[in-house]
C-alpha positions in Angstrom: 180.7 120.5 68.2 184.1 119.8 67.2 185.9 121.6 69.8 183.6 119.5 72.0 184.7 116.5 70.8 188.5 117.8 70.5 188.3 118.5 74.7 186.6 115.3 75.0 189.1 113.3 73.9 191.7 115.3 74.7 190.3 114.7 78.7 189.9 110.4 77.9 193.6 110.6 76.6 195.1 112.4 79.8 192.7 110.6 82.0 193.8 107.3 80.3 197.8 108.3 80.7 197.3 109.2 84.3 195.0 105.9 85.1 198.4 103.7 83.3 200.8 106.1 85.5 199.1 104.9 88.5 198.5 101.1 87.9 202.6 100.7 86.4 204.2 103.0 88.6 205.3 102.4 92.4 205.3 106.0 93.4 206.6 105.1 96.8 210.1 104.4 95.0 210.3 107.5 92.9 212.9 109.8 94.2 214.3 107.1 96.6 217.9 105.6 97.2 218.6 102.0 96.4 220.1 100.2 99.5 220.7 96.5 99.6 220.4 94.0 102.7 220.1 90.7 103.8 217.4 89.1 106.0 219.3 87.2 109.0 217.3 86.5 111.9 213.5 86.3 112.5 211.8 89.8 112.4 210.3 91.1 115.8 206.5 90.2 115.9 204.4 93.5 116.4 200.4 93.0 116.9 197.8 96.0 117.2 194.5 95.7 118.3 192.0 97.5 115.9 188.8 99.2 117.2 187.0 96.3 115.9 188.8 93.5 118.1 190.2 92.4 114.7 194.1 91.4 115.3 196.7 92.8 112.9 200.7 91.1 112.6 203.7 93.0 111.4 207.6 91.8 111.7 210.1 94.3 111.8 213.9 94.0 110.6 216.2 96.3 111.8 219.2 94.9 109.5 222.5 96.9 107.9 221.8 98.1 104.0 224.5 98.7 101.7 224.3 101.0 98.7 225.4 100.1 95.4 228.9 101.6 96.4 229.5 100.4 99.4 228.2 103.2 101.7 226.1 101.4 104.9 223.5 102.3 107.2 221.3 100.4 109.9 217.0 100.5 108.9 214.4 99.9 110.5 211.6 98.5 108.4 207.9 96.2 108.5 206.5 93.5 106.8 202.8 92.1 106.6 204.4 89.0 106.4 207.5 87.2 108.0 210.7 87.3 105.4 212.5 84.2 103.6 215.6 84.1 105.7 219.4 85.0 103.7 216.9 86.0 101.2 218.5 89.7 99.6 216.4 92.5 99.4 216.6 96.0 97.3 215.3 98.1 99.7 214.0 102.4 98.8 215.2 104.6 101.0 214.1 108.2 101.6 215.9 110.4 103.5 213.1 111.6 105.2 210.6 109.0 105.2 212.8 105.6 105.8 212.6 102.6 103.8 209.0 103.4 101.4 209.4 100.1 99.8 211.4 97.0 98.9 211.5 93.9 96.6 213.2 90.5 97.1 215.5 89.9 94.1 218.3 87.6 93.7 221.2 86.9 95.1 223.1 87.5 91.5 221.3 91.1 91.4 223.1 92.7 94.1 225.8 95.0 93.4 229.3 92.9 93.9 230.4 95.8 96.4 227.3 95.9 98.7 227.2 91.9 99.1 231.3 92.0 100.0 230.0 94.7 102.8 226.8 93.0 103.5 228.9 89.6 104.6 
């Protein structure tokens, strides 16, 4: 009975760890570069037509992203929604995948070396 019990909660304690893992952690920005951009201009308006009819909108930003130490590189990225223009963005990079994710922060948060190459 007591090993029972021992397993049991042994299970609700990993279970529990792995449930907090999954609601705190982004997983698409684990293992990622941190590039930094700007959004200038209005994202190109892309619409696919699901099965249903039902009409779904995406913008996408091609736009230069600068790494914390000045390294650049042009990406190509979508958004559900249309971006805050000159708003800054901390984008994730993989190298195989693209940007994964990105966050709008502010202008005070970005590296002093990637805004010089970002203007």
């Amino acid at each position: 009975m007591k090993k029972t019990a021992i397993i049991l909660i042994s299970f609700l304690v990993v279970l529990g760890g792995a449930f907090l893992f999954l609601q705190n952690v982004n997983i698409n920005r684990l293992g990622t570069d941190k590039y930094y951009t700007q959004i200038i201009g209005e994202g190109k308006k892309l619409e696919e037509r699901a099965t249903s009819g039902e009409v779904y909108v995406r913008y996408e930003y091609t736009l230069q992203a600068v790494k914390e130490d000045g390294e650049a590189k042009t990406v190509t990225f979508t958004s559900q929604n249309q971006l805050r223009q000159q708003a800054y963005l901390e984008l994730f990079i993989k190298n195989d995948k693209g940007v994964t994710s990105y966050e709008e922060i502010k202008g005070d948060k970005v590296p002093q070396k990637a805004k010089e190459n970002l203007m």
